[in-house]
C-alpha positions in Angstrom: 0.0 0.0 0.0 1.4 3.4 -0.9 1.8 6.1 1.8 -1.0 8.0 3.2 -1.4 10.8 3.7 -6.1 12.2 -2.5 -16.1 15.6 -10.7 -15.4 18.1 -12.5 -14.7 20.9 -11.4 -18.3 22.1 -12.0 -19.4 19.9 -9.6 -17.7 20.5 -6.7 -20.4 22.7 -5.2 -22.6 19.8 -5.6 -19.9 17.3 -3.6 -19.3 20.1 -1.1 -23.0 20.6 -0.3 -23.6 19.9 3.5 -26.3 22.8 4.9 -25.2 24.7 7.4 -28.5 25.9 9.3 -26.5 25.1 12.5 -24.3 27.9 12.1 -25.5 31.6 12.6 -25.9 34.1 10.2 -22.7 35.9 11.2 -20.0 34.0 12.1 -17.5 37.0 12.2 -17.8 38.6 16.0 -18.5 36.8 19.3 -22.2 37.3 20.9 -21.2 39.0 23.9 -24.4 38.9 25.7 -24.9 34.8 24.9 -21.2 34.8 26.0 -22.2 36.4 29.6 -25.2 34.3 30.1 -22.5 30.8 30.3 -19.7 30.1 32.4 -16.3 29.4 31.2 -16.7 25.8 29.2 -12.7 25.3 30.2 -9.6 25.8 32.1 -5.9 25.3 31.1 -3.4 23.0 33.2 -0.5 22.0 32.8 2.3 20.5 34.6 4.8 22.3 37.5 8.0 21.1 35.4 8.8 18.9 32.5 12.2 17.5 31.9 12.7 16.1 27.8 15.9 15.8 25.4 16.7 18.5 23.0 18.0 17.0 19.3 20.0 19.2 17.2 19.0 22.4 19.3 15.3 21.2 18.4 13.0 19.7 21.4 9.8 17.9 20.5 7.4 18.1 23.4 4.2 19.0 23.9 4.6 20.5 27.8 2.0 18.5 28.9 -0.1 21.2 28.2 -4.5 21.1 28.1 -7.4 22.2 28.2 -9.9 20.2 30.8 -13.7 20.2 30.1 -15.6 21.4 33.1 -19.7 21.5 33.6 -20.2 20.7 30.1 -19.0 19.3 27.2 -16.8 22.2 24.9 -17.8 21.6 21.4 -16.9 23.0 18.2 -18.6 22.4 14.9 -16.7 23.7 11.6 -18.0 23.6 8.1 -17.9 25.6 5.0 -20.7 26.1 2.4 -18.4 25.3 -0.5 -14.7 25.2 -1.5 -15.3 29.5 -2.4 -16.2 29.6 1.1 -13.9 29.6 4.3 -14.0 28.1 7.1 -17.3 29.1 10.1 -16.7 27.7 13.0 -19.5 27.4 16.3 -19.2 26.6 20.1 -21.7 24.7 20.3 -22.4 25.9 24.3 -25.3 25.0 26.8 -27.1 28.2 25.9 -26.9 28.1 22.4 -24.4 28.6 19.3 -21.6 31.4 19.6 -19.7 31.8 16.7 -16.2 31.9 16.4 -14.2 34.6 15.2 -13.1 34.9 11.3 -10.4 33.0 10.5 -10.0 30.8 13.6 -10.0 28.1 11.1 -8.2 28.5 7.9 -8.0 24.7 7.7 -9.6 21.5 9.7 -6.1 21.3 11.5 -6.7 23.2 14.3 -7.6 26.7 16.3 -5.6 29.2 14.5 -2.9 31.0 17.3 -4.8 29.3 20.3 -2.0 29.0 22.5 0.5 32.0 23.3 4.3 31.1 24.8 6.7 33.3 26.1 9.6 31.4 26.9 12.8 32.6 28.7 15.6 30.5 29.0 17.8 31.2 32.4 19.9 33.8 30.6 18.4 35.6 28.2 15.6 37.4 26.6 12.1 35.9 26.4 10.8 34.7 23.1 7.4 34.7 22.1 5.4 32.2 20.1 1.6 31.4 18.8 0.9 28.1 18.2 -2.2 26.6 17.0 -4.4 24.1 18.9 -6.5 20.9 18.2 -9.5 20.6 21.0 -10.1 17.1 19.9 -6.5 14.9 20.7 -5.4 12.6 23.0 -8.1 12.5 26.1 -8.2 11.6 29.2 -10.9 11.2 32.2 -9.5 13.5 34.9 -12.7 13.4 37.2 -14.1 9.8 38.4 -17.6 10.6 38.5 -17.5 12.2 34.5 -18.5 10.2 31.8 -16.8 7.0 31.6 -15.9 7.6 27.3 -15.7 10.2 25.5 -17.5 10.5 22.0 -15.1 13.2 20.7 -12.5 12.7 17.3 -8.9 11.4 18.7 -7.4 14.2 16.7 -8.0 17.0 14.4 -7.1 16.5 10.0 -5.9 19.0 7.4 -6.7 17.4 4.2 -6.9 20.6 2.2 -10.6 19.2 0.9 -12.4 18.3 3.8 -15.6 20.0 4.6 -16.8 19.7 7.9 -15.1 19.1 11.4 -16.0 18.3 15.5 -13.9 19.2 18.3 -14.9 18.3 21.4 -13.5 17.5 24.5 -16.2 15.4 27.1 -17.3 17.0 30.2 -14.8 15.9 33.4 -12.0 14.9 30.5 -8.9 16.2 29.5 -7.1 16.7 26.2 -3.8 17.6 24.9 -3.7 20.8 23.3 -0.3 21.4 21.8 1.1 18.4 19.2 4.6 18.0 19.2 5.2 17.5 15.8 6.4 21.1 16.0 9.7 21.6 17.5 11.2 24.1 19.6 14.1 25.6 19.2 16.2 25.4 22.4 19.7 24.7 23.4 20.1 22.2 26.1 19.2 24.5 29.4 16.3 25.7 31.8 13.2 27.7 31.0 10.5 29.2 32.3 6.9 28.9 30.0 4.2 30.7 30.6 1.4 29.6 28.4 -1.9 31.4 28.1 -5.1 31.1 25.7 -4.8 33.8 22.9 -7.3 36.9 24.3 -9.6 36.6 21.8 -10.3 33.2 22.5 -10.2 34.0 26.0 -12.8 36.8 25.9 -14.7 34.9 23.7 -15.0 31.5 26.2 -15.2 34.2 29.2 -12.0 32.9 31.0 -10.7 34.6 34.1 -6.8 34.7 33.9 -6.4 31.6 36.5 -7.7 30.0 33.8 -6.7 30.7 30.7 -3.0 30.7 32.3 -0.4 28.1 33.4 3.7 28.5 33.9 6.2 25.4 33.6 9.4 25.2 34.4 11.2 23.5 31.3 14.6 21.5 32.0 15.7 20.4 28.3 18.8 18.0 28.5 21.5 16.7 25.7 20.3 14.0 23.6 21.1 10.9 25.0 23.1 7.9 23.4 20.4 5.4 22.3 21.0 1.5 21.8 20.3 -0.3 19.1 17.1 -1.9 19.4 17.2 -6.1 19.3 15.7 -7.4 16.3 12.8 -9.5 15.8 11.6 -12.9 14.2 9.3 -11.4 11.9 8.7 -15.5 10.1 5.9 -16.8 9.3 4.3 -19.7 10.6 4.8 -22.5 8.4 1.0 -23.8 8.5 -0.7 -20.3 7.0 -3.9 -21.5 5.2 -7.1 -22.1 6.5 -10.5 -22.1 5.4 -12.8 -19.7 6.1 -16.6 -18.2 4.7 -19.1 -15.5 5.9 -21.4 -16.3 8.6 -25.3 -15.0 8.6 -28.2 -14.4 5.9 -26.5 -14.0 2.3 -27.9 -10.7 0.4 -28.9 -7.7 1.7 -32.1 -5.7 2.7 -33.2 -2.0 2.5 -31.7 0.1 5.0 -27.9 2.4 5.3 -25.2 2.1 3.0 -21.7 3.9 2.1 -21.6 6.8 -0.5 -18.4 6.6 -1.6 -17.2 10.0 -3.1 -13.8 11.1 -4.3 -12.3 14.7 -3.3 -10.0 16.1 -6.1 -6.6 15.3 -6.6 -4.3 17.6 -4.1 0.1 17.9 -2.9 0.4 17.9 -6.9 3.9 18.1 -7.7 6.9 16.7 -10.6 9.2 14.4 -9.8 12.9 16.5 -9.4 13.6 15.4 -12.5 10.4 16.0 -14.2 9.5 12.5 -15.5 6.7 11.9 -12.7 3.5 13.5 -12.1 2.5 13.0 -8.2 -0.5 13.7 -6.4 -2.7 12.9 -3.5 -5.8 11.0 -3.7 -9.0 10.8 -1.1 -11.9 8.9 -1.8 -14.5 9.2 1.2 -17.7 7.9 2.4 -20.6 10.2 2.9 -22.9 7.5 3.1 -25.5 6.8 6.2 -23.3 3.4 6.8 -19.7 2.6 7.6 -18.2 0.6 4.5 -17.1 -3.1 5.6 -15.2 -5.1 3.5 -13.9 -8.6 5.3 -11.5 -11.1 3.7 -11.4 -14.7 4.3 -8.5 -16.7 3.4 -8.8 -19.4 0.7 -6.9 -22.5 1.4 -2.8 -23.2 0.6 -3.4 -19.2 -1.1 -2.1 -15.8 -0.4 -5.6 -14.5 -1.5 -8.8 -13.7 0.2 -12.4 -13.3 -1.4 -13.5 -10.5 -0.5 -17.4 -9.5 1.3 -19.4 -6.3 2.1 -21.5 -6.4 5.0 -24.5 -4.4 5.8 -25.5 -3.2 8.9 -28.7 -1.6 10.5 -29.0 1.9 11.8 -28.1 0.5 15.4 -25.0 -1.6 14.0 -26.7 -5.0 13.6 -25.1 -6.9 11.0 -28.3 -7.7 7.8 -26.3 -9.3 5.1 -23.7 -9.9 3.1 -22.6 -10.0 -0.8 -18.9 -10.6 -2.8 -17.5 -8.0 -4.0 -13.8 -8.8 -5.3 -10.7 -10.3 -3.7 -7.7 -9.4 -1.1 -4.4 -10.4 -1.9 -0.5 -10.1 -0.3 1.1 -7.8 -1.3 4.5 -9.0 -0.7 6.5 -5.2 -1.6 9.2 -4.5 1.0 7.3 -0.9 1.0 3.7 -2.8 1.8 3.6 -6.0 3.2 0.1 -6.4 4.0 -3.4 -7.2 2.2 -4.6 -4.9 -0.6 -8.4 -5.0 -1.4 -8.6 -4.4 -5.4 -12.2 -2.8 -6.1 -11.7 0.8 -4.8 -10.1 3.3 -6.6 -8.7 3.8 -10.2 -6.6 6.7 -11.1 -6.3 7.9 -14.5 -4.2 10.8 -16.0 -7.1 12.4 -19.3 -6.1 15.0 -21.9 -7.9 17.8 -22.4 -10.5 16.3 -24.5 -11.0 13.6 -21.2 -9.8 10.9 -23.2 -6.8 8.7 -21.2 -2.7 9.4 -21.4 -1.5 7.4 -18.9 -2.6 5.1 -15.6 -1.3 4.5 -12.7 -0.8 1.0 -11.5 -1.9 1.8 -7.9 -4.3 -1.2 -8.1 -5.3 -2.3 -4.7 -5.8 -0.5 -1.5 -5.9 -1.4 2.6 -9.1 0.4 3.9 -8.4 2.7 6.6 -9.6 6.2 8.4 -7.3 8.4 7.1 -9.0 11.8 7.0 -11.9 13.2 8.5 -13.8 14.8 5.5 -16.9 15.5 7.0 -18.0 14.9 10.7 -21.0 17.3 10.7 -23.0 15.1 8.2 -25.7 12.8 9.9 -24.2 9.6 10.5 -20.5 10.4 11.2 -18.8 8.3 13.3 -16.9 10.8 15.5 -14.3 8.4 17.1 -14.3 5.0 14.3 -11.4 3.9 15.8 -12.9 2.7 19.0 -16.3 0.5 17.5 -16.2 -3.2 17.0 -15.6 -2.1 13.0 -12.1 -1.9 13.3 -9.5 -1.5 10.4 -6.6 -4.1 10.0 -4.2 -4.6 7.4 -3.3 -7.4 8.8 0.4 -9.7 7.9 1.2 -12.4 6.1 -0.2 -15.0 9.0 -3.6 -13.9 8.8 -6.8 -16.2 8.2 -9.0 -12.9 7.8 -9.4 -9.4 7.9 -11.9 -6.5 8.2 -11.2 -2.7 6.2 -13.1 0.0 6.9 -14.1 3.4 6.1 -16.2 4.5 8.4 -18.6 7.4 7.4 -17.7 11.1 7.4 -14.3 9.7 6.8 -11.5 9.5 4.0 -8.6 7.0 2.7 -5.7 8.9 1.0 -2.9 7.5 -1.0 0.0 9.4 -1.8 1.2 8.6 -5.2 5.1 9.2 -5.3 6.4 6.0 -6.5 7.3 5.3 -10.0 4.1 3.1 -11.9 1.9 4.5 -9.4 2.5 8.5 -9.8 2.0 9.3 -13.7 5.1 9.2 -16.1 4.7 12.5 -18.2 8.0 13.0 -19.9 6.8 11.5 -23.1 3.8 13.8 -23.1 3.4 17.2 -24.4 2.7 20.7 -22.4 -1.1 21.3 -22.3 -3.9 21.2 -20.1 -4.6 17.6 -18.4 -7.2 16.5 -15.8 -6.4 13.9 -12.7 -9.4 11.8 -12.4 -10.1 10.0 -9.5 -12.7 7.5 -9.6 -13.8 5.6 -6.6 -15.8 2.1 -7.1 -14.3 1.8 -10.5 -15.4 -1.4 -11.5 -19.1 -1.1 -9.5 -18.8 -4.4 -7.0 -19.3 -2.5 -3.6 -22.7 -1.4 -2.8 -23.6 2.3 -2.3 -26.2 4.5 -2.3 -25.4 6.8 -5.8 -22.6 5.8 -8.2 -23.5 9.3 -10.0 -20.4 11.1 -7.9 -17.6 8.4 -8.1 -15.6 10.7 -10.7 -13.6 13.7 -9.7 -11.1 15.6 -12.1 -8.4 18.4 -10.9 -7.0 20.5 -13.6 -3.8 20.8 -14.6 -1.1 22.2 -17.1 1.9 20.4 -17.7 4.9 23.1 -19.5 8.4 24.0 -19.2 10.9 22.5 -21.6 11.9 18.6 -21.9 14.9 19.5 -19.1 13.0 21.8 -17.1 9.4 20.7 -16.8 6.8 22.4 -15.4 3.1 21.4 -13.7 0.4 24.3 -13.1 -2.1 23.6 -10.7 -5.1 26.3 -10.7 -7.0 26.4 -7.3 -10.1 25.2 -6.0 -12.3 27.9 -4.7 -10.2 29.5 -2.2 -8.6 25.8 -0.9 -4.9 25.9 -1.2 -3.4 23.2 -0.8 0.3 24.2 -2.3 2.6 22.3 0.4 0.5 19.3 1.0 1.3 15.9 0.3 5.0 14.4 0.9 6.0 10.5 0.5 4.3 9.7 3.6 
């Protein structure tokens, strides 16, 4: 499987279509009065002192830093009317909606500049820096008689496409705020941190400074001399087959199914020496089911057929049909089980008829993105039902992929046969088509939004080639993608 982390273009109003009667009319200024009439949904903590390892004068730590949820839920709901449209965000608080102000979401990442930190090493001058926040990471229960889960995402997602996105962090839980992805810039030393909500979120949630404020005392220490981890037996058992079949009534009956919908091709980019034409591909499911595809192993064969299954509004599994087969992939850069019916991706001229394919034929179901968690059925947290996705190794009897709805899967296509080979093709304007379903096995509710085409113009000279990519709407997504 190729690294996560991908219609005309007339028709993306039509795919990005989700109402937003939720949101008030003006989502530019805070309500100050509805703001009065709640208490403050939150309070900042963080630790007394944290001790890490600096690498390379750059520390990766998060500070221990978050926000804790106290007498109610704090909820955020983000959506946008189209891809010409930014970004509305909503607190969704006990006396009603208060909207956000502008631009506190310029993508599904994150609250833009949440966090202010002024840090000031022993000796020295203080340095101050914004970062942004996700409400919706890693949680925890921090008093006993809360909830005992939480029904909140895991994490916050930046596919430049998505549409709609939930924060929330449960009432009595705690969540980290700051991911640690970004580094710091510190020389081995101590610090002082003082970390404090950005004022305008601060006025906005009606926090007093005790709570929008916390100070930790920051030791960072030279990086330490790691050992070489001792390597495992990674064999397979000699006796891999066994037979397997679906359990339960054959068929299916009326009731939710996927929608399976591609977003348009985005992190478009050449090769750096202009041969290949890569991209990012998400096909999603906006349907009023998750999609559930289980593989059962054929005897003495490194293949699986491959079944849907349908579920009922509460869960309850109605049916099955066939839809195609899993095989092993046995690449050093995959190693796991590919399902073959769910994406196609095709490079067209301007006249939409087909200059080349890529050979990115097989995929391994998973949550990737969160596209849209605002429509009806999507499932907030998919990674903690009984659906669960598995890849699975070259042992396994059987296994279960899933795309659970509101969600996405995104490849990245950067490896050669997979990404397009344009070097033999002339400058003009081409289209990306991404088709999910391509061959019509899996059940879903409409196939009449399986196609989606990004524009593009390929020029420069044979030595020095070129790739235009024209926006979408006001979605940039120049800087996305990678070889993830």
């Amino acid at each position: 499987m190729s690294g996560r982390r991908s219609l005309v273009l007339l028709s993306l109003l039509a795919l990005a279509a989700p109402a937003l009667a939720a949101l008030p009319a003006d989502a530019g200024a805070p309500d100050t009065a509805h703001r009065a009439a709640t208490a403050a949904p939150f309070r900042l903590w963080a630790p007394r002192a944290v001790e890490t390892y600096g690498y390379r004068g750059r520390v990766w730590t998060d500070l221990g830093l978050r926000v804790v949820a106290t007498g109610a839920p704090l909820e955020l709901w983000s959506q946008r009317t189209s891809y010409a449209e930014p970004i509305r965000t909503v607190w969704r608080s006990p006396a009603g909606d208060v909207a956000l102000p502008a631009g506190a979401m310029r993508n599904f990442s994150g609250l833009q500049d949440f966090v202010r930190l002024t840090i000031t090493p022993a000796r020295g001058e203080p340095v101050t820096l914004h970062r942004k926040a996700c409400l919706s990471g890693w949680s925890e229960r921090v008093d006993p008689a809360a909830a005992a889960t939480s029904p909140y995402p895991s994490g916050c997602w930046s596919n430049p496409f998505s549409l709609g996105s939930v924060q929330g962090v449960q009432a009595g839980w705690a969540t980290l705020v700051l991911g640690s992805e970004r580094p710091l810039r510190l020389a081995p030393g101590r610090y002082r941190v003082r970390a404090e909500v950005a004022p305008r979120y601060a006025t906005l949630f009606g926090l007093s400074a005790a709570q929008a404020t916390r100070t930790v005392r920051l030791v960072v220490k030279a990086e330490p001399v790691e050992e070489e981890p001792p390597s495992e037996d990674t064999s397979p058992d000699a006796e891999r087959s066994a037979a397997h079949a679906p359990s339960g009534p054959a068929g299916r009956v009326d009731g939710p199914v996927p929608d399976l919908r591609p977003l348009p091709a985005w992190g478009i980019s050449l090769s750096r020496n202009g041969t290949h034409l890569r991209f990012s591909a998400t096909v999603w499911n906006a349907g009023t089911s998750p999609l559930v595809v289980d593989g059962f192993r054929e005897r003495g064969r490194d293949e699986m057929a491959a079944y849907q299954y349908f579920f009922d509004a509460v869960g309850t599994q109605t049916g099955y049909q066939q839809v195609g087969h899993l095989h092993w992939d046995a690449k050093p850069s995959h190693l796991h089980w590919h399902f073959e019916d769910f994406a196609r991706y095709t490079l067209l001229r301007r006249n939409r008829t087909e200059a080349a394919v890529s050979r990115k034929e097989a995929f391994c179901l998973a949550n990737t993105d969160a596209v849209d968690l605002t429509i009806p059925d999507a499932a907030w947290k998919p990674d903690n039902t009984d659906l669960a996705t598995s890849c699975g190794d070259l042992t396994s009897l059987s296994i279960r992929e899933v795309l659970a709805a509101g969600w996405g899967d995104t490849y990245t296509q950067f490896r050669a046969g997979q990404s397009f080979r344009v070097d033999g093709l002339p400058n003009g304007v081409y289209y990306i088509a991404v088709r999910a379903n391509p061959d019509g096995n899996l059940v879903e509710s409409s196939v009449s939004n399986n196609l989606a085409l990004r524009r593009i113009e390929l020029g420069g000279t044979p030595a020095h080639r070129t790739v235009t990519v024209p926006a979408v709407g006001v979605v940039s997504d120049e800087g996305y993608g990678g070889t993830g």
